[in-house]
Phi, psi and omega in degrees: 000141186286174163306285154344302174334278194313307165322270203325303189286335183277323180284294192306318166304336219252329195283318162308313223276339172283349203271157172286184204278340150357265166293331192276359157227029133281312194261032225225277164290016161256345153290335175076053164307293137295020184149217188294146149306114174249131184304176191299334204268328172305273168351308179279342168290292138356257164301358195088348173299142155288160178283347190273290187325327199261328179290314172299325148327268186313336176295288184328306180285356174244355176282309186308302175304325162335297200282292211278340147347304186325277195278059191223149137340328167290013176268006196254338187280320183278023174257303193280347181297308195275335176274319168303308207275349188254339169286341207248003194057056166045039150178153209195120153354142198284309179316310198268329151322302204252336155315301199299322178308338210255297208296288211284326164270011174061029153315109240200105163125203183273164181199149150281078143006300194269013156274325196294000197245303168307320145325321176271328174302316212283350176276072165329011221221321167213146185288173188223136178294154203255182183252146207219125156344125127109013179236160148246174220290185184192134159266170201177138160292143199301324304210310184275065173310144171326318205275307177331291208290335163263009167255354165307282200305340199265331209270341189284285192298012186252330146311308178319301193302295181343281198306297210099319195237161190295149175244162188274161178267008181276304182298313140341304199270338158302343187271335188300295205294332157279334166318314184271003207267341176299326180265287264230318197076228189261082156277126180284155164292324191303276168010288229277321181290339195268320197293320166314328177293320192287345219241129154324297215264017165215126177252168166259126202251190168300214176006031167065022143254162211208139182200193165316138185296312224290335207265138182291337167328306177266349180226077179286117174278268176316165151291336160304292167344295185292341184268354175286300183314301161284345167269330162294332178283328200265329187056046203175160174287140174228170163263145180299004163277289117034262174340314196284291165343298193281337165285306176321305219278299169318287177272025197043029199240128179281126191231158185257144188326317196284301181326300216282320179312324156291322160333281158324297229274336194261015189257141150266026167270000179234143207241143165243132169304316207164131173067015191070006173308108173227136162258170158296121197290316161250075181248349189109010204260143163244153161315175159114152192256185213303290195286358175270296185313283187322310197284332195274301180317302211316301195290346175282308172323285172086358132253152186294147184231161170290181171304303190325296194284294178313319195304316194279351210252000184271313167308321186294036233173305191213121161300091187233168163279147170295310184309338172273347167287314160293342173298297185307332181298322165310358180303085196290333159327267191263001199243122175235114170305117206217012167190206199285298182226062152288103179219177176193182175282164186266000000 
């Protein structure tokens, strides 16, 4: 344990040790001081208590740390709590509150997470979220209300829901603030951003998108999964080589050329243009070969078009050499030459 470390926790001890004997062990074991962190109904067994009584103990006994704090070292972890929650539009994941803070005051080594958490309860300056299904615990200035942060969360999934899809998170975060800004006013993306961090069922991806837990994108298991994943990050047709590459890089996981490529040619969300080339089928890409494309232009037309005209509009659509869109055209088959460089279906 570092100094600091080492400081912090020989004080936060020296300050239990004034609690009546009680309160100093009920939060002694609900932090896991001395060992595991034990719940309220444990605790409370112990004693004979309701978990609400014990929960009231502790309340009581982090009120008392409040008042004696004051003038201990231990006033720098709620100067630095409160100068990050005012960086952050005054309210922040209880984890990522207490990273930075760690980050900022410079800590070193192993620390109990939960006294810098009792501490902070112990800042009459901020509140702490009670804890709820599908959340994570979250502090906050009074100021950032219950109700804001769950009409942020009802208004993300009803877009999210829309959309169908991961959204970038400046656009995401712009359609909330005008949805909201008649009740709430001027929500900052900065807000918008901490609130997102609290709700389980919205994730944050890389490159600042943001979409649904449920949804694979963001959270990829398979292999199928990861190449969705990466083609969608990349936005554009890659090769499967590429493909393979850009997963090895991302998920640390090494995939072999054959694997992912069997992968490609047997799923139908992914369509190949050309060449080992492959897109997302809903990017608009069809299945098919040169000539199915070509037969697909023909019949979209509804007139014979030139080489010219067939040639771009097959480049938009499939990475080939020209000369194999004139080869198919030579298809007698399925194809009719029908003036000097004219052509349509038969």
């Amino acid at each position: 344990m570092s100094t600091v470390a080492t400081e912090i926790q020989n004080t936060f001890e020296t300050i239990l040790a004034s609690l009546a004997e009680k309160e100093r062990s009920v939060i002694t074991r609900r932090i896991g001081l001395k060992g595991e962190r034990e719940t309220l109904q444990e605790i409370g067994d112990t004693y004979g208590i309701t978990r609400e009584r014990v929960r009231q103990i502790e309340d009581v006994g982090i009120k008392k740390i409040g008042r004696i704090m004051r003038t201990s070292p231990l006033m720098r972890i709620q100067e630095a709590g409160e100068k990050i929650l005012q960086m952050h539009g005054g309210i922040m994941t209880r984890d990522r509150l207490i990273s930075a803070i760690i980050a900022d005051i410079g800590i070193e080594g192993a620390i109990n997470n939960n006294i810098i958490d009792v501490l902070l309860q112990a800042d009459y300056n901020l509140q702490r979220s009670k804890p709820q299904l599908g959340t994570n615990t979250y502090f906050h200035f009074a100021e950032v209300t219950k109700k804001m942060v769950e009409a942020v969360h009802k208004e993300a999934l009803k877009l999210l829901k829309k959309k169908g899809d991961i959204m970038e998170s400046i656009v995401l975060y712009d359609a909330i603030h005008l949805a909201l800004f008649a009740q709430f006013g001027n929500l900052s993306n900065i807000i918008l951003d901490s609130v997102m961090d609290i709700f389980l069922d919205i994730v944050k991806g890389e490159e600042k998108f943001i979409g649904l837990e449920k949804w694979k994108i963001l959270n990829p298991a398979t292999l199928k999964d990861k190449a969705i994943y990466v083609l969608k990050k990349k936005k554009e047709p890659l090769h499967f080589l590429d493909i393979a590459a850009a997963i090895t890089e991302r998920f640390s996981e090494p995939v072999k050329t054959s694997t992912i490529h069997n992968e490609l040619i047997r799923n139908g969300e992914f369509v190949l243009i050309g060449r080992g080339i492959y897109v997302l089928k809903e990017w608009g890409y069809k299945d098919g070969t040169v000539l199915d494309v070509i037969l697909e232009i023909f019949k979209k037309a509804g007139v014979p078009l030139s080489t010219e005209e067939i040639t771009d509009r097959v480049l938009k659509v499939r990475q080939v050499k020209i000369t194999t869109i004139y080869m198919n055209l030579q298809n007698k088959k399925h194809v009719e030459r029908v003036g000097r460089n004219l052509y349509t279906a038969k």
